[in-house]
C-alpha positions in Angstrom: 120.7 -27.7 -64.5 119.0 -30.9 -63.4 116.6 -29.9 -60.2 115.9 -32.8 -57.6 112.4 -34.1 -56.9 112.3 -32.2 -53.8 113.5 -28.9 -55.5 111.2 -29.3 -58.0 108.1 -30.4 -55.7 109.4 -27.0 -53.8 109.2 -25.0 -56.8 106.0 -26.2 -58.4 104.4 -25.7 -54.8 105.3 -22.3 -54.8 104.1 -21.2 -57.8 101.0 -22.7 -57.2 100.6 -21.2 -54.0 101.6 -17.7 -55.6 98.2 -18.8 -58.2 96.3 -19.3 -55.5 96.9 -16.1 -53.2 96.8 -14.2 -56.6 93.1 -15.9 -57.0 92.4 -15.0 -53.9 93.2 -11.4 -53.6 91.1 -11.4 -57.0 88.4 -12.6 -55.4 88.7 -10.1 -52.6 89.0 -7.3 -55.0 85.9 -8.5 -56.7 83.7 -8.6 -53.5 84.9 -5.1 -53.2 83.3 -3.8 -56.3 80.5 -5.9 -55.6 79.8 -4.2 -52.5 80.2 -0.9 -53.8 78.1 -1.6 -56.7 74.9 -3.0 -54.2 75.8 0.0 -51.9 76.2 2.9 -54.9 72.8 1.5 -56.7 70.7 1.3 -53.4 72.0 5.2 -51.5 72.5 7.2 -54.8 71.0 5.0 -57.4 74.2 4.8 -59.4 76.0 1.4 -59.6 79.5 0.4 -61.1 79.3 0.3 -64.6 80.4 -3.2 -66.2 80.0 -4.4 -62.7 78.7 -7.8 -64.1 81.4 -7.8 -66.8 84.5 -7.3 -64.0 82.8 -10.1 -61.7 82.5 -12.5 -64.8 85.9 -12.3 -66.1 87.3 -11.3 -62.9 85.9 -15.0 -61.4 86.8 -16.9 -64.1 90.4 -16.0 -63.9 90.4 -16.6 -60.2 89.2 -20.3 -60.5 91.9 -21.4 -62.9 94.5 -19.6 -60.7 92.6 -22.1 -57.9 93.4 -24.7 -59.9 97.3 -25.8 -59.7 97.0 -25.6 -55.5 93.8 -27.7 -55.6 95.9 -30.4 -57.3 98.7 -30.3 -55.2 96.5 -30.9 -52.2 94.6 -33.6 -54.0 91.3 -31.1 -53.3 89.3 -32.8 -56.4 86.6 -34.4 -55.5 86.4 -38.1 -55.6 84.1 -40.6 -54.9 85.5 -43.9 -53.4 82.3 -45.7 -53.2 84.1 -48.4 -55.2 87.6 -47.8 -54.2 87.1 -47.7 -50.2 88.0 -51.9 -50.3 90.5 -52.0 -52.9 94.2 -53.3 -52.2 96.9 -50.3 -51.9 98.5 -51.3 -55.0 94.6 -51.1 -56.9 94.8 -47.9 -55.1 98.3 -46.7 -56.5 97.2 -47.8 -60.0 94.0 -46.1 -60.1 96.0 -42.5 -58.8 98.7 -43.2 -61.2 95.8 -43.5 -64.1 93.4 -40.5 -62.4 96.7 -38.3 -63.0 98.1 -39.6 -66.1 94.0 -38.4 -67.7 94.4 -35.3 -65.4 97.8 -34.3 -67.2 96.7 -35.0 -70.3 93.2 -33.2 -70.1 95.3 -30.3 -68.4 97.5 -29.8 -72.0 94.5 -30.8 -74.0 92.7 -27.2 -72.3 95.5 -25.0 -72.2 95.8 -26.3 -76.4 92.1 -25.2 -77.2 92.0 -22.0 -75.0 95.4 -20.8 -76.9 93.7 -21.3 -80.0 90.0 -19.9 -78.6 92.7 -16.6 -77.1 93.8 -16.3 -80.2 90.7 -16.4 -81.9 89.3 -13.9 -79.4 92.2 -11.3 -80.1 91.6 -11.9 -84.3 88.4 -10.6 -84.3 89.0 -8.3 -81.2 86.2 -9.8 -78.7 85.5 -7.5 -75.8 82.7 -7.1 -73.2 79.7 -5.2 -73.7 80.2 -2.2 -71.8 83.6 -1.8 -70.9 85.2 -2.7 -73.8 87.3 -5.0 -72.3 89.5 -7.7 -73.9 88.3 -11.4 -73.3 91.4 -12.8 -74.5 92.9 -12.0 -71.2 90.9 -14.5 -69.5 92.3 -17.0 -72.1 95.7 -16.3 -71.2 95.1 -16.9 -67.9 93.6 -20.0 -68.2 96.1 -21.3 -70.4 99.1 -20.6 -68.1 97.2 -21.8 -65.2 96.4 -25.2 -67.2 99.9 -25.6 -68.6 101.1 -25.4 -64.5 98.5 -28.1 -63.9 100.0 -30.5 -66.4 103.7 -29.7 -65.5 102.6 -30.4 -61.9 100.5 -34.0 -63.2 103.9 -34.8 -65.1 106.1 -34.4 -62.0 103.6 -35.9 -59.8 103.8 -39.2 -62.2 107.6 -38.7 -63.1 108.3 -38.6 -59.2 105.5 -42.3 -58.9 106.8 -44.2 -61.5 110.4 -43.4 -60.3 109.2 -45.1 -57.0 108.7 -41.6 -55.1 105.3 -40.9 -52.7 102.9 -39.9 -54.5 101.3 -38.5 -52.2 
């Protein structure tokens, strides 16, 4: 089944807006416990335990589910200080080469954190106090990473085929 470039635009929108509210509601989840932590340790002296340890894995899974949406949008910071007078063609060339290193960074990541996830569950890393798994957070990232590079691949398929890239 061949998908179209609209189809697949659809599709690799959707599942990064799926990351993203995912992310999100992790976030929300997070300032939850937060709040019940800083209101449990200053009325009855007793916070959540591992509250630190949810927070820090619990955030660093919600930024690579950020991610795949931020690229879509084009949310990455950029500078043009040196772009802001170039030609639209310069322009074209220097997106087509910002995403072609995006892409391949994006596989390069989600290559190392497999083999740093699998490394994590071989010698059974876990946090401190609740004994939780850190290769979770690995598994995350790499799924998150490996939609980032499928979305940098149909973003330069769909250019070099003389699509928008925008």
């Amino acid at each position: 089944m061949q998908l179209t470039a609209t189809a697949r635009h659809l599709l690799l929108e959707r599942l990064a807006n799926i990351f993203a509210l995912t992310g999100g509601f992790m976030m929300l989840m997070l300032a939850i416990v937060t709040v019940a932590s800083i209101i449990g340790r200053s009325t009855i002296g007793q916070s959540i335990v591992g509250d630190y340890e949810i927070t820090e894995m619990g955030l660093g899974m919600a930024i690579f589910l950020f991610l795949p949406k931020c690229y879509q949008q084009r949310g990455h910071v950029v500078v043009d200080l040196f772009t802001a007078h170039c030609q639209p063609s310069t322009l074209r060339v220097l997106a087509i080469i910002s995403d072609l290193v995006f892409t391949a960074v994006s596989f390069t990541f989600a290559y190392r954190m497999t083999l740093s996830g699998f490394e994590a569950k071989e010698y059974l890393e876990q946090s401190m106090l609740l004994a939780l798994p850190t290769w979770w957070t690995f598994t995350v990232g790499v799924i998150c990473m490996l939609l980032c590079g499928i979305c940098g691949l149909n973003r330069l398929y769909t250019t070099l085929r003389g699509g928008n890239h925008e």
